[in-house]
N, C-alpha and C positions, 0 to 999 in steps of 0.2 A: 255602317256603325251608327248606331242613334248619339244623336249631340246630349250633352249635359243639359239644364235648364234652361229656359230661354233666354235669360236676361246675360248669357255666355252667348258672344258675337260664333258663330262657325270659325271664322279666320281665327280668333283665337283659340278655338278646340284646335282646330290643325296644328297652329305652332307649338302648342304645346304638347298634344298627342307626335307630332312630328320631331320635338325633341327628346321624348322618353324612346322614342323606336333607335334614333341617330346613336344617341348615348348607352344604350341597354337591350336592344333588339328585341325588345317586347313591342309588340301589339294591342293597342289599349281596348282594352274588351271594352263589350256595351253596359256590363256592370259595372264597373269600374267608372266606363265614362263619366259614368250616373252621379259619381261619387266624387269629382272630380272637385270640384267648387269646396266641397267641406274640405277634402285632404290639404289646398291651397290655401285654406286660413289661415294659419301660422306663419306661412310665409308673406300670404298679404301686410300683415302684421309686422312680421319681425323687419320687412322692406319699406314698410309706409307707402305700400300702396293700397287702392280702394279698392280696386275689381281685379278680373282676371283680363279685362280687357286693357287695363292700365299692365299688369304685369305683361302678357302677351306683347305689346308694345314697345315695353324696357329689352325685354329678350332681346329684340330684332334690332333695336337702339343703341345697345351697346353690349360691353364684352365683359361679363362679371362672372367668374368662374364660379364666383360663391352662390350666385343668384342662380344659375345653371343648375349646381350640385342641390341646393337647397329641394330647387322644382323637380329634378330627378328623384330625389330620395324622399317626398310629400309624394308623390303618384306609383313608387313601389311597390307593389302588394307584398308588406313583411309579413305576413300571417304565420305562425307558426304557433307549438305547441310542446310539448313536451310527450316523449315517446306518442307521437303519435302516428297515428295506425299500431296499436300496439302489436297486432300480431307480425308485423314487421320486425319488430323487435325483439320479437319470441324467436322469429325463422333465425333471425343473425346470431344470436347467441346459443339456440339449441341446436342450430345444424350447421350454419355456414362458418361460424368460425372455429367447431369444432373438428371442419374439414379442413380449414385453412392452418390450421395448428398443427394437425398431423404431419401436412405440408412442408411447412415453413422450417428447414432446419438449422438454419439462422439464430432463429427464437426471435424474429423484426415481424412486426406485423403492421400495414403503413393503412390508412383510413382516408379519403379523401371526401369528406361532404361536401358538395358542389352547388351552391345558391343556398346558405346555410342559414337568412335569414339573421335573426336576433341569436340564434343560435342555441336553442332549447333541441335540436336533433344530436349537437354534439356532444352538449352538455349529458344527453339521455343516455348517449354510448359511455361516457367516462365513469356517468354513474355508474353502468352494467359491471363495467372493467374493475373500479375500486368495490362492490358487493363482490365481486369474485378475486379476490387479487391472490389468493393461495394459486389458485390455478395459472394467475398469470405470472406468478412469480418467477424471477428472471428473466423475463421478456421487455422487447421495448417495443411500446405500443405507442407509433406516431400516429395522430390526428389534426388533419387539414382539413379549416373550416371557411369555405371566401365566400363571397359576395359583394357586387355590385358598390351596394349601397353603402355607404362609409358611416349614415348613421346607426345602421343596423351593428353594421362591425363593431362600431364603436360602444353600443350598450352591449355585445356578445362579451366584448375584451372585458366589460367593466364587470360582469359575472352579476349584474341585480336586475333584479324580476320583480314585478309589483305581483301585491299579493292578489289578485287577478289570473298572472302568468302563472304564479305557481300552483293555483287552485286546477288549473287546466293540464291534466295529465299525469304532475308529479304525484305518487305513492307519499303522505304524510309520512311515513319510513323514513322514505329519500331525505325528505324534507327536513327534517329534523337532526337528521345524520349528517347532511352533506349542506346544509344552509345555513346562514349566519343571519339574526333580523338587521338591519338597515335603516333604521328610521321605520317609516310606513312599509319599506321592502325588505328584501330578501336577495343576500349576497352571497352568490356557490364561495365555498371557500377553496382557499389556496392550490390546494392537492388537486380539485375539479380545475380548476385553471390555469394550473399549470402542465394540466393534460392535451389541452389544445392551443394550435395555431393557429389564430384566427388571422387570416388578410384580407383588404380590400383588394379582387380581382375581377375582370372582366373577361366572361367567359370566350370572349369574340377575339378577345386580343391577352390571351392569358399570360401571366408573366410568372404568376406562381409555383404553380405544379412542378414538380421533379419527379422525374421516374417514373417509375410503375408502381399502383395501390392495386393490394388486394383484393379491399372491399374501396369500390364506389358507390354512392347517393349522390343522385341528381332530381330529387321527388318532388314533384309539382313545382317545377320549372320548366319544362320544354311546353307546357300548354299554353304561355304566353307567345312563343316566337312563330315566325312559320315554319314552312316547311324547309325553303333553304338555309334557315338558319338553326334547324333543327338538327338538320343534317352533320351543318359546321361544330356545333356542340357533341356529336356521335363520334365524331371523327377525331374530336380534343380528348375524349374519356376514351379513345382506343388506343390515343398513341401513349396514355400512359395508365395504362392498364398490361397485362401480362397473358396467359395461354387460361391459367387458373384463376384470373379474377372475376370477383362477380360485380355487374352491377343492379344496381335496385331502380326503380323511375317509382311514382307517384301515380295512387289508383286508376287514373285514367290516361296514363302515355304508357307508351308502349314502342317497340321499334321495329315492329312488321310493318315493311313497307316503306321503310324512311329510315334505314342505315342497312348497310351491307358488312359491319362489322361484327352487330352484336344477333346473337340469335340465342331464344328461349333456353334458357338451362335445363339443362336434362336433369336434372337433381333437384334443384330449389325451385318451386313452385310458383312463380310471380317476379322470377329473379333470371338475370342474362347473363348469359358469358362469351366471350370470343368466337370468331369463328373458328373452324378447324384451319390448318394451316393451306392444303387444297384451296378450300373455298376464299379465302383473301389471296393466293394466284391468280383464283381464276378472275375477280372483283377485279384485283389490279390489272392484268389484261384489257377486260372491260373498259376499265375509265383510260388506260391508255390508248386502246383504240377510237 
């Protein structure tokens, strides 16, 4: 992995590339590395410290949960967007949850988004949900939205988006219908947020999740871990997932080759479903032998 600038000691890249993996099982890519020093300003700041080599230092020094979480959630990649990949969000609403609906004779339909960021993927589904709500009518539609990062969660709960966030993605439709201004920003209203629950969780040691969802996203998040920890995550979206769930990953992950749970959907095109029941026999055999 290439170091950040030079005037960043190595020993310090490590420590802190080494506590974003401990805390978060990411891998700090070589882009990201790059960017390391600018993400840290804030917290140089808000800690009164000068460099990163001063902060690196304090880390190993002493025991500040806050000084921890702070460094953790500065070196996050929170990137998101709203309905993004749109035709993801064509597939979900024109085919998959029109399958899952026939299904579901309950009338429960359970959503889990898994690394949901600032939370514009959950917020995109609730929109889908209230523009349709004759269809949805008498249905209870749970949405679980976690991640890591507490400060992410914490501007997802708070429902405002600078007008930046909202220019990238949302349909001025949406916008207008389903937003309140906020000062400079832009706050989803009441109905949008009281559609989701958002939690701070940890995909490695998950406390959250209940049950089985229908639909899972876990979309541009497995590209940061490796591979055994890729694994560990296949294996957390299988045990609560169901025979008929699907799940979604992020244009470039995929789970040929690195889980034995989930294989290519016969039906949705870019989307996974369980194995048959045989084939997690015979897996289980496998890992027990």
């Amino acid at each position: 992995m290439a170091l950040p600038p030079s005037r960043m000691g190595s020993g310090a890249a490590r420590i802190l590339t080494g506590l974003l993996e401990a805390r978060t099982g990411q891998v700090l890519s070589e882009g990201r590395a790059w960017r390391m020093e600018t993400a840290l300003k804030p917290v140089l700041r808000d800690h009164g410290l000068q460099d990163i080599d001063e902060l690196a230092g304090k880390l190993l020094r002493s025991r500040n949960p806050r000084l921890d979480e702070d460094v953790v959630n500065a070196l996050l990649n929170n990137e998101s967007s709203f309905f993004r990949d749109l035709q993801i969000f064509d597939l979900i609403h024109r085919q998959i949850l029109p399958r899952i609906q026939e299904a579901r004779g309950d009338r429960v339909l359970r959503i889990w988004s898994a690394g949901c960021s600032t939370g514009q993927e959950a917020y995109s589904l609730a929109i889908r949900f209230c523009n349709e709500a004759a269809r949805w009518a008498g249905w209870r539609i749970e949405i679980l939205a976690t991640d890591i990062s507490s400060a992410a969660i914490d501007q997802a709960r708070s429902g405002i988006f600078s007008q930046m966030d909202v220019q990238r993605g949302l349909p001025i439709g949406d916008l207008i219908k389903w937003f309140e201004p906020a000062g400079d920003d832009w706050r989803a209203n009441p109905e949008l947020r009281r559609m989701i629950d958002f939690r701070q969780d940890n995909l490695f040691a998950a406390r959250v999740p209940t049950g089985a969802y229908d639909l899972l996203l876990c979309r541009n998040v497995l590209l940061y871990f490796s591979p055994e920890r890729r694994q560990s995550v296949f294996d957390l979206l299988a045990r609560h997932s169901h025979d008929r769930s699907v799940l979604l990953l992020g244009a470039g992950e995929t789970v040929i080759g690195q889980s034995e749970e989930f294989v290519p959907h016969p039906e949705f095109r870019g989307s996974y479903a369980r194995r048959t029941q045989p084939a997690d026999a015979g897996s289980s055999a496998r890992r027990a032998g």
